[in-house]
Every structure is written in C-alpha cells, then in structure tokens.
C-alpha positions in Angstrom: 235.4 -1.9 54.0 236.1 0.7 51.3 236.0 -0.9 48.1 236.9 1.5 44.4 236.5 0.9 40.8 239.5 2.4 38.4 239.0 5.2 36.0 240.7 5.4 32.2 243.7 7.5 34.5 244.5 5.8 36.7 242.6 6.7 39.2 240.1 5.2 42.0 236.7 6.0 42.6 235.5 5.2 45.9 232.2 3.1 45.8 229.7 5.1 47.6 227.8 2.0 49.0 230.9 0.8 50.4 231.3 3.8 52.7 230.6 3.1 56.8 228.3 4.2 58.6 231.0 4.9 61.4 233.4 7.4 61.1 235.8 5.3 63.2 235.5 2.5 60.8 235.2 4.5 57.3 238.6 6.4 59.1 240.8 2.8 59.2 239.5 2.0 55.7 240.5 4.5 54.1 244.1 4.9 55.6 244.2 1.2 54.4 243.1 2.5 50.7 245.8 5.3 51.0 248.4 2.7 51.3 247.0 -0.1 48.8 246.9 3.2 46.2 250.4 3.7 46.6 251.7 0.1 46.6 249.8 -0.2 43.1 251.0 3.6 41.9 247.8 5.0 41.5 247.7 8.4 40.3 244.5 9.7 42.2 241.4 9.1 44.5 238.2 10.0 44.0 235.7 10.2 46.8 232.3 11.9 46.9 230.7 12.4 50.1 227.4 14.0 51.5 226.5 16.5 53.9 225.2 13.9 55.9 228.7 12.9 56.5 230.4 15.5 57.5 232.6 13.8 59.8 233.8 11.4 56.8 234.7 14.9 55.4 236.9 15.8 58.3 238.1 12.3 58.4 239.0 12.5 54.8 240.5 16.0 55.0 242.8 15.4 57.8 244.1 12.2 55.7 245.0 14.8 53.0 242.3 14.6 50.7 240.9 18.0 48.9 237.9 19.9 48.0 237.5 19.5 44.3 233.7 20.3 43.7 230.4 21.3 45.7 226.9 20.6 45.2 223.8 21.6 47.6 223.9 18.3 49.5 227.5 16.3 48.2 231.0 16.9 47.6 233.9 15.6 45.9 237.2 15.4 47.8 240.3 13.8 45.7 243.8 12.7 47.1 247.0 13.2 45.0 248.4 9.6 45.2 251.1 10.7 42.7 252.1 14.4 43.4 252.5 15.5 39.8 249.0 13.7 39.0 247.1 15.8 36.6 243.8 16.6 38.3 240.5 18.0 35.9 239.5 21.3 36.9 236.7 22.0 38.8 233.5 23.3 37.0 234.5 26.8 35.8 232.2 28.7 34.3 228.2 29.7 35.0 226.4 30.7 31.4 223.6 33.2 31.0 221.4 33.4 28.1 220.2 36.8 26.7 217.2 37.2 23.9 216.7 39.3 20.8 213.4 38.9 20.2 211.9 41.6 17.4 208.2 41.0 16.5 206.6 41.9 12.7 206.0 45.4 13.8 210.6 45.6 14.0 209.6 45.7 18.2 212.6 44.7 20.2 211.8 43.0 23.3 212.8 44.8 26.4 212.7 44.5 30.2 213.7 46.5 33.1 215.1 44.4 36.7 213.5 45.6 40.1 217.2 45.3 41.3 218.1 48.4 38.6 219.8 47.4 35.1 223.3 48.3 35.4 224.7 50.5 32.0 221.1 50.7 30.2 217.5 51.7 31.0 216.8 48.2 29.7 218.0 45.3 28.8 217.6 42.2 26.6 215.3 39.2 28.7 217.5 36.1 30.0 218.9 34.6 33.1 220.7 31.9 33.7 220.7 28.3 33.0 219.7 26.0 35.4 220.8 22.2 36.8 220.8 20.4 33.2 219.6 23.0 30.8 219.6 23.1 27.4 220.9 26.4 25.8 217.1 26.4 23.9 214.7 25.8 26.8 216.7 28.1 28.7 216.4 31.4 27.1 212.8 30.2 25.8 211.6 29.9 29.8 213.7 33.1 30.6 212.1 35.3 27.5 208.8 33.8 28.9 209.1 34.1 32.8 210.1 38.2 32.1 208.0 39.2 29.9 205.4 36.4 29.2 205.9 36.0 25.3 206.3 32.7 24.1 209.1 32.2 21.6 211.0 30.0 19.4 214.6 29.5 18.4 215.6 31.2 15.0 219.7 31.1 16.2 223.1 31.8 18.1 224.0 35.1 17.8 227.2 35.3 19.8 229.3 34.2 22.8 230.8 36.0 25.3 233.7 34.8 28.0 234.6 37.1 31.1 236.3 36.0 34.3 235.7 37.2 36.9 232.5 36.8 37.6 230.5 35.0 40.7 232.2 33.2 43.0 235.3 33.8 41.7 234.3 31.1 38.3 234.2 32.7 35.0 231.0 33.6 32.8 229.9 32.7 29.6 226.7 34.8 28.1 225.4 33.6 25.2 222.9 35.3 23.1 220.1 34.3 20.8 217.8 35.2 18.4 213.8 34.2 19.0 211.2 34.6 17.0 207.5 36.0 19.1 205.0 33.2 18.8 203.0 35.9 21.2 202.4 39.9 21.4 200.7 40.8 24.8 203.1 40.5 27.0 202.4 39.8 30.6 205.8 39.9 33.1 205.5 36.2 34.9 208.3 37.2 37.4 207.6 40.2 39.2 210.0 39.9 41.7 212.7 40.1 39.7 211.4 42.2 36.4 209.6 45.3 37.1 208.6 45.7 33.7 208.5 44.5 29.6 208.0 46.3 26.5 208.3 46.4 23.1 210.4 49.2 21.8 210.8 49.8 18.3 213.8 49.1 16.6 214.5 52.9 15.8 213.7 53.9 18.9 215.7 51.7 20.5 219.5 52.5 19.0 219.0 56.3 18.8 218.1 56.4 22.8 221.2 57.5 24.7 220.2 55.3 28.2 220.8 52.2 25.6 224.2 50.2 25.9 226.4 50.2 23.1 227.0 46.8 24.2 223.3 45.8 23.2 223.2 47.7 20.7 225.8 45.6 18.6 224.5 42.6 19.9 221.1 43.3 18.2 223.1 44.7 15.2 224.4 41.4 15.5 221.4 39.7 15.1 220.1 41.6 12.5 222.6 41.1 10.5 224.3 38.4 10.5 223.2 34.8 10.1 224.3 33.2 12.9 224.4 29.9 14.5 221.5 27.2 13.7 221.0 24.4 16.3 221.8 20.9 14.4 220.3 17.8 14.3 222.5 15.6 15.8 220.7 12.6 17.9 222.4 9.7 15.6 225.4 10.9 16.5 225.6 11.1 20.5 224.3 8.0 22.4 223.5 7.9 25.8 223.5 11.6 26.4 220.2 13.5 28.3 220.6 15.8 25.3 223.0 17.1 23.5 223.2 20.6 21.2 225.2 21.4 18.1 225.5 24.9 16.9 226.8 25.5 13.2 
C-alpha cells in the first residue's frame, strides 16, 4: 500500500519503498491516494518512478498525473490535487563555462572544435557542466581536457542568459578568468578539439575571423576585476558544496 510524507506545501511525496511490485496493485493504491488527497485538500502529489516501471508510468498517467522532470533512468510525475496549485518549474536552464586563460608571454588560450566553430576561427576552451559540478572544477577539467594546460581560478568574468537553446531549456554561459599553471599544451580531447594554441593578445583582436563577441569578453577580463569565489562553508550546512561569487 502507497504510503507519502508531506512537503512545507502541502503537498505528498510518494514513498518510493512503498510502491508495488504489481502494476494491478500499485494501480488501486494510488486511485485510493487520489481520493484520501482530496478528502484532506492537498495541493499536490509527488511521485517519482523509474524506467523499470514503466507500466506504473502508464498507470500513473492515465490517472492524470504529469511529466514534471526526466533523468536517464527515473522520472517525476505530479498530480494537481488543487487545480490552481502552484507547481515548481522544471529544471530550466543547462550552463556552459568558457576560459580566458592569458599566460606571462599576454598568450590567450585558443582552441578550434573538429565539428567547426561557429562565428570565429577559434574560440575560448569550455564545455559544459556536468551531474553536480562546481562552476571551478568545471571550466578547470574543460580548459584541461581541450587543450591540456592546467589552470587555476583568478575570477567570474561575466554571465550570459539566452533561451532558446537545447531542448527547448534556456542557457546560461558563464565565463572565467584562469591563470596557466602549465605552457605545453597537449589537446586531451581529440575527438572533440582539433587543435589548441596560444595566440598573442595583439594578434588575437586585430584578426578579422575573431568574434566580436570574444573579443569583449576577453576585454572583459582584462579589464575589469570581476567576480572572486568566496569563502563561505560556515555559512551553508549540509550542502555537497556550495559557491559564492562577489
């Protein structure tokens, strides 16, 4: 039998150890969930399910439950118990993380994708984050895995929000400044960069195939102080990490 926990809202959460094995069975429990929810006004139901279940899915669908977010192997399906029930949005945004990094010789750090760099010759190193990321070991694996220079953190350089962008979510690409602990630089990921270099400074904002785009980002940099990552651990507890930028 279904059994749920309440949230600060309201709301239910749906105890994933409660959930039966048989579709049948998790089908009658949660019809009987539907109607305790609305006997006690609820506002909403949370359930999360994996792909292992895919006929809870159905099940849970056909009851009137939703789609709220996706991972590779779970999802989270909610049902409006009260229709004007506010619901949180869905993950919305994927960040990328670009990299000036200028050695003592006023190099800038450049690299060119197999795939073709879209409005410049090259471009500054990053990617995106992955599962869990912070913002710094993010762009310092990303300058490392396209151009193999290890770097450190000097600071935030600047922020940028654009919808859309993949899969219909929004964007956020936010760039750094890096100081090069390294100078021979040796491309890690060859199957995405076909090559890195170090282009001076000079060289770099007088050349036409340049965007202008990079070019004030790396103005930016130079001139501007910027974001510094904080110390902050006695004031978050509980969290895998958290980052302060001021």
């Amino acid at each position: 039998m279904l059994s749920a926990k309440e949230d600060l809202y309201n709301g239910l959460i749906v105890e994933p150890d409660s959930i039966e094995e048989a579709v049948l069975a998790f089908e009658t429990s949660l019809a009987r969930l539907l109607s305790d929810a609305k006997e006690r006004e609820k506002s909403l139901i949370w359930l999360d399910l994996t792909t292992n279940q895919a006929g809870h899915i159905a099940s849970a669908l056909e009851q009137g439950f939703a789609f709220h977010n996706c991972e590779p192997h779970r999802t989270t399906l909610i049902y409006k118990v009260d229709p004007d029930a506010y619901i949180p949005v869905s993950p919305s945004h994927t960040i990328g993380v670009g990299a000036v990094v200028i050695n003592a010789k006023e190099e800038l750090l450049m690299v060119r994708d197999r795939i073709g760099t879209r409005h410049s010759l090259y471009k500054l190193p990053g990617g995106m984050l992955e599962h869990a990321d912070r913002l710094l070991d993010g762009v310092e694996r990303e300058v490392y895995e396209e151009t193999g220079i290890r770097s450190k953190l000097i600071k935030m350089v600047s922020l940028l929000n654009s919808h859309p962008y993949r899969y219909n979510k929004s964007n956020m690409y936010i760039v750094f400044q890096l100081e090069a602990l390294s100078e021979e630089i040796n491309v890690i990921d060859t199957h995405e960069i076909e090559e890195a270099i170090w282009m001076p400074l000079a060289e770099f904002f007088a050349h036409e195939e340049m965007s202008i785009f990079q070019k004030d980002l790396v103005r930016q940099a130079l001139n501007n102080e910027g974001l510094k990552l904080l110390e902050n651990d006695r004031y978050f507890q509980g969290k895998k990490h958290v980052e302060v930028y001021a």
